[in-house]
Structure formats: structure tokens, C-alpha cells
N, C-alpha and C positions, 0 to 999 in steps of 0.2 A: 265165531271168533271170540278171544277170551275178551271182555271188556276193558279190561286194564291194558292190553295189546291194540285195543283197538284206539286208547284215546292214545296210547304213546303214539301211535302211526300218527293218528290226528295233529298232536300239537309237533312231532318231528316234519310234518310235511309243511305246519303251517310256520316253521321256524324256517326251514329251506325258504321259503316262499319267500320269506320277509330277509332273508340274508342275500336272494337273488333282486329282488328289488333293491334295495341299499346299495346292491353292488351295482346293479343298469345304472344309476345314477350320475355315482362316482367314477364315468370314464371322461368326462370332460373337464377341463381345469380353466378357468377363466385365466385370460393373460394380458399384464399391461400391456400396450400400444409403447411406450416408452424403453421395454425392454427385449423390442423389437429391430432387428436389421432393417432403416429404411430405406437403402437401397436395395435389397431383397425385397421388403413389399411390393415396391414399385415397378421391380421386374414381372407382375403381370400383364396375362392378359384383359384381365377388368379390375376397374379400379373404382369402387365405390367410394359415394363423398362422406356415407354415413358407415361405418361395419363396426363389429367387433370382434375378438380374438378370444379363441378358445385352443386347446393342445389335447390333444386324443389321446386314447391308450386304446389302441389301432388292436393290439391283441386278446386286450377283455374284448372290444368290440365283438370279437370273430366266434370268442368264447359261447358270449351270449345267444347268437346268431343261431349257433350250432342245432339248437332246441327247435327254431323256429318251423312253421308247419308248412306246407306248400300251400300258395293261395287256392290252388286249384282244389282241393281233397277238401273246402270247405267245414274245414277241424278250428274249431276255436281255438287258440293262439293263446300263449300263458306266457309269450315272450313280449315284455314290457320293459319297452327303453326309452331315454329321454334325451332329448337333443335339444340343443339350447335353437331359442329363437330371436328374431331380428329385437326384441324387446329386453334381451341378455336376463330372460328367465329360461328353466330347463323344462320343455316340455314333453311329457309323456307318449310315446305310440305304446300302441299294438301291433308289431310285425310278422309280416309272412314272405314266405322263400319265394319270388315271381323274376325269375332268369329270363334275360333275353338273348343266351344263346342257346345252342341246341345241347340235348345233354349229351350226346355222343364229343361236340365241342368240350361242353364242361370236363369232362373224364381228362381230357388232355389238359385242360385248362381251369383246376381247382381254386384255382384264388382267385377267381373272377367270380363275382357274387353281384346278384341283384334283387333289392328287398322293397316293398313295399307295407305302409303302417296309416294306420288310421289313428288319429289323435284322441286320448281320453279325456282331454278336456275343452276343446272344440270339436262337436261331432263332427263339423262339412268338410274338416283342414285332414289332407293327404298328404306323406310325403315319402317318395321315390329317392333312394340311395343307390350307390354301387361301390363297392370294394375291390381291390388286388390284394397284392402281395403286401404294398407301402403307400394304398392310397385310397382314398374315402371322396365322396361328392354327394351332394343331397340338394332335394329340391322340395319344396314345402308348396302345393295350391290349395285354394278356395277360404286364407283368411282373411278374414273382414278388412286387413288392410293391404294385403296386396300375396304376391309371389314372394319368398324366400327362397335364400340361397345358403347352403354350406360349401363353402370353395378352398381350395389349398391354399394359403398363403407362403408357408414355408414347409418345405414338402420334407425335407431332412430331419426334422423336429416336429413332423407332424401337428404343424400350428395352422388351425384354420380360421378363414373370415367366414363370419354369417352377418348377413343383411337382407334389406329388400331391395325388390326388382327395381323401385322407383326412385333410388338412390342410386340406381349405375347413371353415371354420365352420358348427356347427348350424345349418339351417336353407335351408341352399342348396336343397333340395328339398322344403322344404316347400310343397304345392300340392292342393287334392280336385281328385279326377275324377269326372265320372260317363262312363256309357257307354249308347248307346241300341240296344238289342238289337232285330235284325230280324229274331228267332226261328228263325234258322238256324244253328243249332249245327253247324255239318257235322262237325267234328273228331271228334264224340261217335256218329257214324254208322259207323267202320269198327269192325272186331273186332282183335285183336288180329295177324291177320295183315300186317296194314295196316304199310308202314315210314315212320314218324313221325320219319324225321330227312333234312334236307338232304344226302343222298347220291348225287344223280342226275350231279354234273359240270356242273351247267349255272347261269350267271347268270343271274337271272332281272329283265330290265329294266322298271320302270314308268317311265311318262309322265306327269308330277307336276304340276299346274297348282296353283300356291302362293301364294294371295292373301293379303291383308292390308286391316283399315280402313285410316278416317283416321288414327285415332288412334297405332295401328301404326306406319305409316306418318312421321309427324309426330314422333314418335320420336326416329326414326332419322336424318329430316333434318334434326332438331336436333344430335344428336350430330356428326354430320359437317359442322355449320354450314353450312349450304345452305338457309337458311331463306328466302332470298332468290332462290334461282338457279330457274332452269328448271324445268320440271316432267320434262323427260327426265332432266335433271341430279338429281335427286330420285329419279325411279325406277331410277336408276344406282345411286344409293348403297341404299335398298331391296334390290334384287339383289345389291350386296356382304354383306349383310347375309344373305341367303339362301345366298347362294353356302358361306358360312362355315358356316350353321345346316344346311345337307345334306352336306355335308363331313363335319362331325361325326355328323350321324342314321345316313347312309349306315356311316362307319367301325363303327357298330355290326353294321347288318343284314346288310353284306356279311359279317363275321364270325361269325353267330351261323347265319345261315338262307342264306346266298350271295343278295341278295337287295340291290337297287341300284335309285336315283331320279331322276329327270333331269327339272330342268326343261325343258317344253316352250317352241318357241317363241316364242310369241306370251304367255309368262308377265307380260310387262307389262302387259299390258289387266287385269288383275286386281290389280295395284296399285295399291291406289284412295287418289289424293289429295285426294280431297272426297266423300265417302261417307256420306252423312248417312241413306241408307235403308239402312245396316246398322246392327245390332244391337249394338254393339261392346260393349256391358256386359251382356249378354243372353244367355248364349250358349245357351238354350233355343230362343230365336229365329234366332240368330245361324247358327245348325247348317243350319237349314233355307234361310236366305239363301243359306250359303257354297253351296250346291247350286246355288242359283235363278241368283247373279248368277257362279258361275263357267263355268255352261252359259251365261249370254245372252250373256258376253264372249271367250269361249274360242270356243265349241262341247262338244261330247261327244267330241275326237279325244283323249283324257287318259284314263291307265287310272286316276288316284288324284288327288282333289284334299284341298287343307287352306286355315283361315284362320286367320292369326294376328291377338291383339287384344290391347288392354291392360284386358280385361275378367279378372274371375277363374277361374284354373283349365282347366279342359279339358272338354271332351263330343265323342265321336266313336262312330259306330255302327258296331256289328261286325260282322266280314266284308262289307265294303260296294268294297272295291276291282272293278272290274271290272262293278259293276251301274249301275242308275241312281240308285243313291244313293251314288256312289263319292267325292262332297265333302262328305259330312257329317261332316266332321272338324274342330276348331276346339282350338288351343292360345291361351291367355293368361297375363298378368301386369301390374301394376301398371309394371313395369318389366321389359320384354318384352327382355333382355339377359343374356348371360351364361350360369352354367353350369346355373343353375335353371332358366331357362326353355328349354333345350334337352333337359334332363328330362322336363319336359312336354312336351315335340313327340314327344320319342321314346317316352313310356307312350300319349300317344293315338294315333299311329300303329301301336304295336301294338295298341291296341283294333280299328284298323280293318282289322288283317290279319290278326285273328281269337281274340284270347288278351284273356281276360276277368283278373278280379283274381287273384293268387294267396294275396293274405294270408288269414290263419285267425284274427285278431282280432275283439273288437267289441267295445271303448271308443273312444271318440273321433271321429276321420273312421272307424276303423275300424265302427263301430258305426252309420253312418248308412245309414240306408234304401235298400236295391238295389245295396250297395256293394260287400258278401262276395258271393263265386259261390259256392254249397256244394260242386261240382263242381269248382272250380278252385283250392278253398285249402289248401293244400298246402304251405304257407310260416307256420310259428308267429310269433303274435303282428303284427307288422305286417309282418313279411317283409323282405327286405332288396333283390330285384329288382327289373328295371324294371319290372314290373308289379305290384310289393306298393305298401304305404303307407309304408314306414319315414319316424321324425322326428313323425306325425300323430297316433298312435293310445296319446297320454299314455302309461301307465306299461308298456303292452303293446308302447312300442318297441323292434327288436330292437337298433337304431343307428337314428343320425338323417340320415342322407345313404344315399342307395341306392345299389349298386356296380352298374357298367354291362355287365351279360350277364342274359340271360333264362335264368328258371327251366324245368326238361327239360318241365312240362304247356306254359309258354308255346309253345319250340320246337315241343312237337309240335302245337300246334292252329294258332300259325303254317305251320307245314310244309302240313299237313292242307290248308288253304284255298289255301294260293298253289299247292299239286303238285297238289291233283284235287279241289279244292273251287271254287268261286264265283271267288275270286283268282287260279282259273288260264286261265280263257277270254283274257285279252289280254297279259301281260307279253312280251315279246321275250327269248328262251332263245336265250344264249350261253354255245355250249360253252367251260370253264374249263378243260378239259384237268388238273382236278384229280381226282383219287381218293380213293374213300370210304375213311375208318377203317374199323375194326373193334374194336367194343367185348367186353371178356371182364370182367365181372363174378366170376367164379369161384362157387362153389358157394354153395348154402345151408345155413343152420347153427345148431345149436343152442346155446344160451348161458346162463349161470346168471343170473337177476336181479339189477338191483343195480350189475352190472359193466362197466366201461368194456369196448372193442372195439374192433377195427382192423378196416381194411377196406382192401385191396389188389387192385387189378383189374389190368387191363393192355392193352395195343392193338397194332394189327397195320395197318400201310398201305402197298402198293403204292410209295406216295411216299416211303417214310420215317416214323420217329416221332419224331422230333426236335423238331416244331414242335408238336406234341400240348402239349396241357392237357386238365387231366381234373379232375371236379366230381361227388362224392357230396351223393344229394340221397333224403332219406327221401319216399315216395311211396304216404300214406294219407290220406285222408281222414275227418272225425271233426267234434262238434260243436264249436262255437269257442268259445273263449276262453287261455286261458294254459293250456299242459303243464305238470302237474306228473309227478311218478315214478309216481301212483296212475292215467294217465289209461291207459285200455281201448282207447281207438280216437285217430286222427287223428292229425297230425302231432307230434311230441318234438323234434324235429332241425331247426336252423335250415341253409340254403344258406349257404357260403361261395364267396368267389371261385374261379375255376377255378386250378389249380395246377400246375407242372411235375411235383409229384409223384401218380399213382398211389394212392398210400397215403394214409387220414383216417383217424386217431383220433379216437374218439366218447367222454368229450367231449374236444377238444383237449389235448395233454401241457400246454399250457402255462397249462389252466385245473386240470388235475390237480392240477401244484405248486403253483400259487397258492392255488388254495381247495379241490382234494378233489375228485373224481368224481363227486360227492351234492349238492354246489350250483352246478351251472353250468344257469341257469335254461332257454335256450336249446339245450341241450345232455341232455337227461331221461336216465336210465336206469332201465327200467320196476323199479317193485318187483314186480309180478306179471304171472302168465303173459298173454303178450300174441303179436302177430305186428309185423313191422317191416318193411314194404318199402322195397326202396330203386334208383333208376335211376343207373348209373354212366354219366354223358358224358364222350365224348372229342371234342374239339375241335381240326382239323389244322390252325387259324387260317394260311390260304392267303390272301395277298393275291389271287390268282383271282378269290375266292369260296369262304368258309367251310363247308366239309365237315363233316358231326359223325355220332356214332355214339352210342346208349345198349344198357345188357344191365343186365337186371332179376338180383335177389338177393334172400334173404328171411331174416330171424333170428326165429327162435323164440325168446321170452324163458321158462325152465324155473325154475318155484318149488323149487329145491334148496335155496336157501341162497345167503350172497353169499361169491363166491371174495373172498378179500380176504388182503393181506399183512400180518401179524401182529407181523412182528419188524421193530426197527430202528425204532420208532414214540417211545423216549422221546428227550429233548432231551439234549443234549451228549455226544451217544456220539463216543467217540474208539476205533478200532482201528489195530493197528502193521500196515503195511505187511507183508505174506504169512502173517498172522495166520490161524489158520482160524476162523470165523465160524459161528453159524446164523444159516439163514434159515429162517421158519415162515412156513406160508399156511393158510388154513382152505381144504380142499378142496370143499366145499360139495357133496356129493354129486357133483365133478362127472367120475368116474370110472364114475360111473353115470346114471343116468335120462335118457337119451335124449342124454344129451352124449357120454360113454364117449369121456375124455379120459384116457389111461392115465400122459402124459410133459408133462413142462412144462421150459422153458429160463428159469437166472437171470440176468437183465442187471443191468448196473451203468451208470449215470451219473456220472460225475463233472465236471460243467458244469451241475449244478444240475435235469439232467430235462430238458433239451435233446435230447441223444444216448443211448443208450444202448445204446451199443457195444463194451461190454464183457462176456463172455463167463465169466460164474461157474461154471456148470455148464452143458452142452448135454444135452437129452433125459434129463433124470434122474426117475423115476417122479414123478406126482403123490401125494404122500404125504404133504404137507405138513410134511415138514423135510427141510432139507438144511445139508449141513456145505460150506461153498466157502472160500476161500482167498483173500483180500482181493489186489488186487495193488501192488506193492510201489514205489507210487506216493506222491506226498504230494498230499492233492486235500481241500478243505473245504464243499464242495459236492455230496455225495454222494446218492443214491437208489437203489434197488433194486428192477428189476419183477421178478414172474412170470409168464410168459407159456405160453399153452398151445400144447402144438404138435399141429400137423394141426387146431386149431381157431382164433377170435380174441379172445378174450376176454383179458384182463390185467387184473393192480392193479402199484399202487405202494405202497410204503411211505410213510408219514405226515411223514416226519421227516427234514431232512439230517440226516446224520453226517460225521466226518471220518477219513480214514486219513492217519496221520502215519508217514514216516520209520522201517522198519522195525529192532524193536533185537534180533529174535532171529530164527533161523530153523527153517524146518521139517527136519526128520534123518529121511532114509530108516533110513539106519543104526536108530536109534531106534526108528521105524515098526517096523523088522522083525523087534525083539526084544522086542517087547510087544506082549501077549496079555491079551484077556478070556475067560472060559468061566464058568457057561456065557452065552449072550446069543444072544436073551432071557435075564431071568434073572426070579424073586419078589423081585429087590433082594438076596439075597444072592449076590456072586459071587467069582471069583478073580480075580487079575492077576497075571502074570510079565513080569519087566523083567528086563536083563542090562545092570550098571551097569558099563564097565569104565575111566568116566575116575576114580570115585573122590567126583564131586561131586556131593551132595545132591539128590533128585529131589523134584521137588515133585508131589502130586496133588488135582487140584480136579474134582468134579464141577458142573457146571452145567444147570439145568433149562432150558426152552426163554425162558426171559423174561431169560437171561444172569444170574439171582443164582446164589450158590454156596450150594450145597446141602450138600457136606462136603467134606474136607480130607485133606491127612496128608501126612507130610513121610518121604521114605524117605532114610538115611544110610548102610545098607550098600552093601557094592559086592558085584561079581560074580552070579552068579544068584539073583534074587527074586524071591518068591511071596509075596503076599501079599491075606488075607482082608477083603471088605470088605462090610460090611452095612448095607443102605439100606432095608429093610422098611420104614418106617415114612414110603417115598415116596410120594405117588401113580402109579397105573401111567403109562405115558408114557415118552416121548424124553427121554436125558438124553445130556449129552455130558463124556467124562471128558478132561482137559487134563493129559498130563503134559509138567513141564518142566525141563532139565538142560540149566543154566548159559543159555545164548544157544539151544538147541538145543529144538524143542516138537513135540509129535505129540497130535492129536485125534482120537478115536473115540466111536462113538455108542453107547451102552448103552441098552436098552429092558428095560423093569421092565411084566412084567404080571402 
């Protein structure tokens, strides 16, 4: 080709490029709050305390979309759009075309779109959207601070809210389930050989037949004012309604289990607009109907069915996908909208792919009849996953809104059933072309009671680990009710969300600073000797299809004694900037009895217990004191851990302090001309100083709690010896401080 031809292509293609980028940008318009209908906002269904408003251009959107690739065809993606996020900055995807209904569906029904994009500037962060004719929804998982939302606020003016999950009000999940067990536990049938995580590379597709009553129904075509139109025109808006509510179910399971829904077909026969022989407040009966009337209108060519109702709550039978009881699934709500009731679609759908409750409560919903699995609760108190109870279970909630990933028993009894269980005889297996993690939990370990813990694993993929999130999750079993320090068996440790990092402190640093190691309810640390298991997940959140990987770890809790930091505990300590300091810790036997921790390293914080990445001493014997050297910083927010090395145990000290503004310095010179002998000593010993500016030395002994114990003022100059008798101390660490003019040096004297 002619070269001149050749660069014009070049710089025309890379001009389009840059004119479609500029333009993905510019479809969202930030919008005041002020210049908003408030009684229109408030006629939603969710009402966050925190959001922001932005106004679409709903037909570039579609424009742009147009390009986009099938996830499936594993074709790189040139379609780059940016959605704003809960932070009201615009952030970038990568989008691909990933429908959840059928395409013979789509043919009848083009404006029904559903996409998926991977973030260009958080690798882990995915976000699932769907579109109509006149409407948008999106849902943002795996950033570092939580679940996002994009939601309609004013649908006629296409002005939307974005927020986070953890800003919707109490209550958004509040809902019971029951579940109707067809005694087939398969999950509980392999040994431990058995690989219990979404590792195979393959999507696994069901065939979804998703009915609804009248009432349901009726609903929806209220909301969309069609109270009047057609009855095609009705199950139109129905299906946008679906179209939205698997958009969002899907963005889950394709991330957690690679594991994806698709309506069939012929899904309209089972949108029932005059339904008087369902059960729609019923749903004991209702369960049994969803079976009867979605076989007599479908058929059996559906690997999974569900009915929605405006009845309360949910019931679905487990592991029922793939049999002839594959529709007895049933979600409800008084007000079947929103992000509550797509909670319940998505906890009874996991009933029906095979993961029973995981909470370990019993007050409340928690407490009701055939509610707790004993098998599966593994989650204190009401648990915080999609499958606990959190918000229900009064004073045994962990939080009142659930965060959206399954706990490691869920994944793996999900896994269990859909890879070589009951749910795996019909799903349609598309290779993902994604690669398993590798989960490295690291070793097991013995620990003093009492004491907080870190826990750091790490991963390894084929693909990279960039998009990894990783989730410490305690993994025992025990009688229920609420952990205290004192409980012998079952769960201590609640799940938190998954995280970019690796590393979890037990209980969190930022309940350490707040209230102490010893009251974070949710967070136990045993006072007696006990065992602690725990499964480390990694999650390589693949728009593909969700890959994950767990590795078991084990802590010994050992009745020594509690390691604990001793110094730095009263109120308004002030030290100077390169000052030398003790620090004491009660070693708690743990130099011995089965810990045999010989070296501990001292950190510093100074951001209040956030960071502590500051380096006092590295590997200094565990002997509970050490002399370090403040640095010569001004910082009023201080703490100080001790951490053991080659094991994970730590404390923190009790107390900020502050280092100000250093007004003297340390003097090798000094250092190297004074001497103690002998030391040890009985308390009585010598000291030689060589004083050669002339100006007054000063000497202060100090015991380990920083009072001064004795004194003396030296005024000679040139070479000094001098006698000093402290008999009358207790044996123990003491530290003598001498100081000349600006100039100071500390050493440690031990009296036994």
C-alpha cells in the first residue's frame, strides 16, 4: 500500500478514535440536587442518605453500544464508556454485549440490552448495566469501597442517582426466607479431595423460565402507566422489568461462581396478566403452582425456573435446578422494586443452586423454626452475606443491609451442585478462556490468647493478579447464638467484603483504635485455648466468568498469657522529636509454649493507627523492652505496635501521644564516652563520662512506666567516675538518661 495512504488511514483512524472517546464521555451531565422535583425523588423505591445526580443522553448511549463485541467471541472491545461513580468522578469501562435473554427473545424485543465492562482504571471493579427503549440501570462490584448503584431517579428526564450500597437506609433487605429441602445435600457427599471452587474455565449457561402473578405483574404496569394498553404492551414492560432484575442477579453469579441466566423464549406465556389460580400471598402454595403453571405454559425445555409476587418474602427448594422440581422457586414483596427485592431474588436463587443459610444466630427471623442450617452457619450472629439474615435477627445483627458476594460454604455448595451435582446434568458450558487462581493461605500458627492477628495469604494466575480480591473468612462450626471471648467452638469472626488487599487484621486496626482489641463484638479474640479455622478466597472477578480459588489455615489459640503493649498507655505524653523512648510489652510466655517467638519488630503510626509504617526497631529480641528513637517528625496522632516476626500476633498501645519538634540531639561522641559496669548490676554500679565542653551533665534514671526513679547533676569536666546506688529498686529494666546541653544518650541498666 502506498505509504502516504497508509499514514492517512493511520492518523484518520486514530482521529475517529479520539472523537469516539470524547464523545463515551460526554453522555452524562452532572445535575444540581436543587434543580430537582423533591417530591419526585422521594417517590422512590430506594432512597439513599448519600447519592448524586447525573442526566443521560440515553441515545448516544445506544449509539455507542452498537460497536460493542459479544462477551462471548472473546474479541477485544474498542467500545470505551465512562459512568460516573459514587465519588461524582466519570469512570472509564471496557464494554461487551452479554444478554440475559434468549436471542430469539431479543428479535421481538430489541431494546432490551444487557452489557457488561470491566474498569480501566480499577482492574477488580465490574459493572453490569441494562437498557430499554427509555431506561438505563447499572450496578458497579468489587470496589475497594463497596457496591454501586446507577438508578432512575426521574425517569421522564432521564436523571439518574449513583451511590453506594452502604448508603441505602436500614432496612433495604429486610425480608424471611424459608427454603424447602429435597434432602439432597450433594455438597456434603465429597471428601475433602473434592475442588469446591469455580475453577474449571467454563460458563455455565441456564435456561431461565421467570414467571410472575397478577399482582406482580400489575405492578409494574402501573408504574410504567400502561394500565390501559395492550396486554403485549404490558408483558413488554414486565420483561423490562426482568430484563433489569437478571442484569443485576446475573452481575452477581457470573462473578462469584461463572455462572449466567437467560431468559428463554417463550418467557411471555408465563407472565400472567389475570392469574387468579396462583397463590400470590401464599407462597407455600405458590411454590408448588410456580412448577405446575410454568410446565403447562413453557414446557420442561428450561433448566431453572422462578415466580415473582407481591406476596411476602421467599421459598425456594434446594438444589432443584436441573430436576423436575427446577421452578419451585418464588421471590416477593409488598413492593416487588428496587434493591430489596432483588436481594431476595438473589438469596433464593441461591437456595435453589444449592447453599442453605449461613447465619449462626437465633433471635429473631434468626431464631425461627428450620431457619439455622447447623451445617452451614458459619457466619456470627446474623451474618452479613447473601445468604445470612443481617437487618432481622434484633440485637444479633451484624449490620442491617447484606453486601453482595457469597460466603466460601456458600460458593462451595454452589459449586458442588452446578460442577457434579444435580445442577450439572443441563446448563450449556462456555469456554471463558479464563484461568484459575491460586490460593496460598500460608502456614498455620500458634498464637497467645487475648491477642489481635494478622493474616496475609497471597495468589498466583496464569492471567495475572491484578483483578484478584481476596476475603478471610473464619470456618467452624459451633452452637448458636452470639461469640463471646469465652466461646470453645463455632464461629468468633464475622465476613467482610472482599478486598484489593491480601492482608486482614483480626479485629480490624480501625476497631483496635477506636475501642481496644477486647470489645469488637463481631470480631472475638479467644481467651482460652481453642482452634480457629479459616478459608482464604481469591476472586480473579473476570467479566468471562468468575474464577476463584480458597487454601485453608489454622490458629491455635495457647493459654500463655496476653501479649499486650504496656508502655505509651497514659494520656498526654508528649516526646521530642529523636528522643530515645521505651517501649515495654508483656511477653506472655510467648517465647515459649509452643509459640517460640524469639524477635518482635516496633511500628509506629503516626495518622492515628491507620499505617504503621514506621520502623522503630526491626527484629529486636522479644523481651519485653526496648529502647527506640522517636523520629524527628512533629505528628499528634501517634501509636505504637509490637509485632512478632515469623509469627502474626500484634497489640497496640492504648493511647495516642505526641512527638513534637525536636530540641536536643542524640551525641555519638557522648554515646562513646560513657560507660556503665557492672550491668547487670544489685543496683549498685559505676559510670564513666568524659565531659570535655565544660557544661553540666545531667543524670536521670527511669523505671519502665517513664517516672524518675533518681537523679544527679554532674559539674566536673574532663574524666568522670562516678558511684551510684539504687539497692533499694525492684529488680528490672531501667533506663539511665544522660544529658549535656542539647546533646542526650540512653542506656538500659538491669538491676537483679
Amino acid at each position: 500500500m502506498n505509504k502516504k495512504v497508509t499514514q492517512a488511514l493511520a492518523s484518520f483512524t486514530f482521529i475517529v478514535f479520539c472523537v469516539f472517546t470524547i464523545s463515551a464521555q460526554n453522555i452524562w451531565q452532572a445535575v444540581d440536587t436543587n434543580t430537582l422535583d423533591a417530591k419526585i425523588l422521594q417517590n422512590r423505591p430506594d432512597l439513599p442518605i448519600k447519592e448524586q445526580f447525573y442526566k443521560l443522553n440515553l441515545n448516544r448511549l445506544k449509539t455507542l453500544l452498537a460497536d460493542a463485541p459479544s462477551r462471548s467471541s472473546n474479541a477485544r472491545s474498542h467500545v470505551e464508556i465512562g459512568f460516573p461513580n459514587a465519588f461524582g468522578k466519570i469512570e472509564k469501562f471496557q464494554i461487551f454485549n452479554a444478554p440475559v435473554i434468549d436471542e430469539s427473545l431479543q428479535e421481538v424485543y430489541p431494546e432490551l440490552g444487557s452489557y457488561i465492562g470491566k474498569s480501566l482504571e480499577n482492574p477488580s471493579k465490574i459493572i453490569r448495566f441494562s437498557i430499554s427503549e427509555n431506561s438505563f440501570k447499572a450496578i458497579s462490584l468489587n470496589d475497594e469501597t463497596g457496591t454501586e448503584y446507577i438508578e432512575p431517579a426521574i425517569k421522564e428526564q432521564l436523571v439518574f442517582s449513583v451511590f453506594n450500597r452502604k448508603n441505602l437506609p436500614e432496612g433495604t433487605d429486610y425480608f424471611e426466607c424459608g427454603f424447602d429441602d429435597d434432602g439432597l445435600d450433594f455438597n456434603r457427599n465429597f471428601g475433602s479431595s473434592f475442588e469446591r471452587n469455580a475453577n474449571d474455565g467454563q460458563m455455565r449457561e441456564y435456561k431461565l423460565a421467570m414467571g410472575c402473578t397478577e399482582e406482580y405483574a400489575a405492578f409494574h404496569v402501573n408504574q410504567a402507566g400502561l394500565n390501559d394498553a395492550t396486554d403485549a404492551q404490558k408483558k413488554a414492560a414486565v420483561l423490562v422489568v426482568m430484563n433489569d432484575l437478571m442484569t443485576r442477579v446475573n452481575a452477581v453469579y457470573e462473578n462469584e461462581v461463572s455462572l449466567t441466566m437467560i431468559l428463554v423464549p417463550t418467557n411471555e406465556n408465563v407472565i400472567f396478566l389475570s392469574s387468579p389460580f396462583l397463590s400470590n400471598n401464599n407462597l407455600t402454595n405458590l411454590i408448588s403452582e410456580s412448577q405446575q403453571f410454568i410446565d403447562a405454559f413453557i414446557g420442561t425445555v428450561y433448566d431453572i425456573g422462578h415466580m415473582l409476587c407481591t406476596g411476602p418474602g421467599g421459598l425456594a427448594q434446594l438444589n432443584s435446578p436441573c430436576t423436575s422440581n427446577k421452578a419451585r422457586g418464588v421471590s416477593g414483596s409488598g413492593v416487588p422494586a428496587g434493591i430489596g427485592f432483588e436481594g431476595v431474588l438473589k438469596h433464593e436463587i441461591g437456595h435453589q443452586f444449592g447453599s442453605r443459610h449461613t447465619f449462626n444466630g437465633n433471635t429473631n427471623a434468626c431464631g425461627n423454626p428450620n431457619q439455622r442450617d447447623p451445617n452451614s452457619a458459619y457466619e456470627p450472629g446474623s451474618g452479613s452475606t447473601i445468604m445470612a439474615y443481617p437487618g432481622i435477627c434484633g440485637v444479633q445483627n451484624v449490620q442491617n443491609n447484606r453486601d453482595l458476594y457469597f460466603h466460601q460454604r456458600s460458593l462451595e455448595a454452589i459449586w458442588a451442585n452446578i460442577s457434579a451435582g444435580t445442577g450439572s446434568a443441563c446448563p450449556n458450558l462456555v469456554s471463558s478462556g479464563n484461568s484459575s487462581p491460586i490460593a496460598n493461605a500460608g502456614p498455620n500458627y500458634n498464637i497467645p490468647i487475648g491477642t489481635p492477628y494478622k493474616l496475609t495469604g497471597s495468589s498466583a494466575d496464569p492471567d495475572g493478579t491484578e483483578t484478584h480480591t481476596y476475603s478471610w473468612e473464619q470456618y467452624d462450626l459451633g452452637p448458636s447464638g452470639v461469640p463471646s471471648a469465652t466461646t470453645a467452638e463455632g464461629p468468633l469472626v464475622r465476613s467482610f467484603l472482599p478486598s484489593a488487599s491480601p492482608v486482614r487484621y483480626v479485629p480490624r486496626l480501625s476497631n483496635i483504635i477506636t475501642s481496644g482489641a477486647s470489645n469488637v463484638q463481631w470480631e472475638q479474640l479467644p481467651v482460652l485455648a481453642r482452634v480457629i479455622n479459616y478459608r482464604f478466597t481469591v476472586r480473579d472477578n473476570d467479566t468471562r466468568g468468575g474464577n476463584n480459588a480458597f487454601d485453608e489455615m489454622t490458629i491455635n489459640t495457647v493459654a500463655s498469657g496476653f501479649f499486650r503493649v504496656t508502655s505509651q498507655n497514659t494520656l498526654n505524653l508528649v516526646y521530642e522529636g529523636g528522643s530515645d523512648q521505651t517501649v515495654s510489652w508483656d511477653v506472655a510466655g510467648t517465647t515459649g509454649s509452643g509459640i517460640n517467638t524469639s524477635n518482635v519488630n516496633i511500628l509506629l503510626s503516626i495518622d492515628g493507627g491507620q499505617n504503621f509504617n514506621i520502623v522503630l526497631a526491626s527484629n529486636t529480641p522479644n523481651d519485653g523492652t526496648e529502647v527506640v528513637t522517636m523520629p524527628n517528625v512533629v505528628a499528634t496522632q501517634c501509636r505504637i505496635m509490637v509485632e512478632a516476626v515469623g509469627n502474626i500476633f500484634f497489640n497496640v498501645n492504648n493511647r495516642t501521644f505526641q512527638i513534637q519538634e525536636q530540641l536536643s540531639i542524640n551525641d555519638d561522641t557522648l554515646a562513646a564516652n560513657f560507660r556503665i559496669y557492672p550491668n547487670p548490676s544489685d543496683g549498685n554500679f559505676e559510670i564513666q563520662l568524659l565531659n570535655t565542653s565544660g557544661e553540666t551533665i545531667n543524670l536521670q534514671l527511669f523505671d519502665l512506666k517513664g517516672r524518675v526513679v533518681y537523679t544527679d547533676i554532674v559539674k566536673e569536666s574532663g574524666e568522670i567516675s562516678r558511684s551510684i546506688s539504687v539497692n533499694n529498686l525492684s529488680t528490672g529494666v531501667y533506663l539511665l538518661k544522660v544529658s549535656e546541653g542539647n546533646k542526650q544518650v540512653t542506656k538500659k541498666v538491669v538491676i537483679q
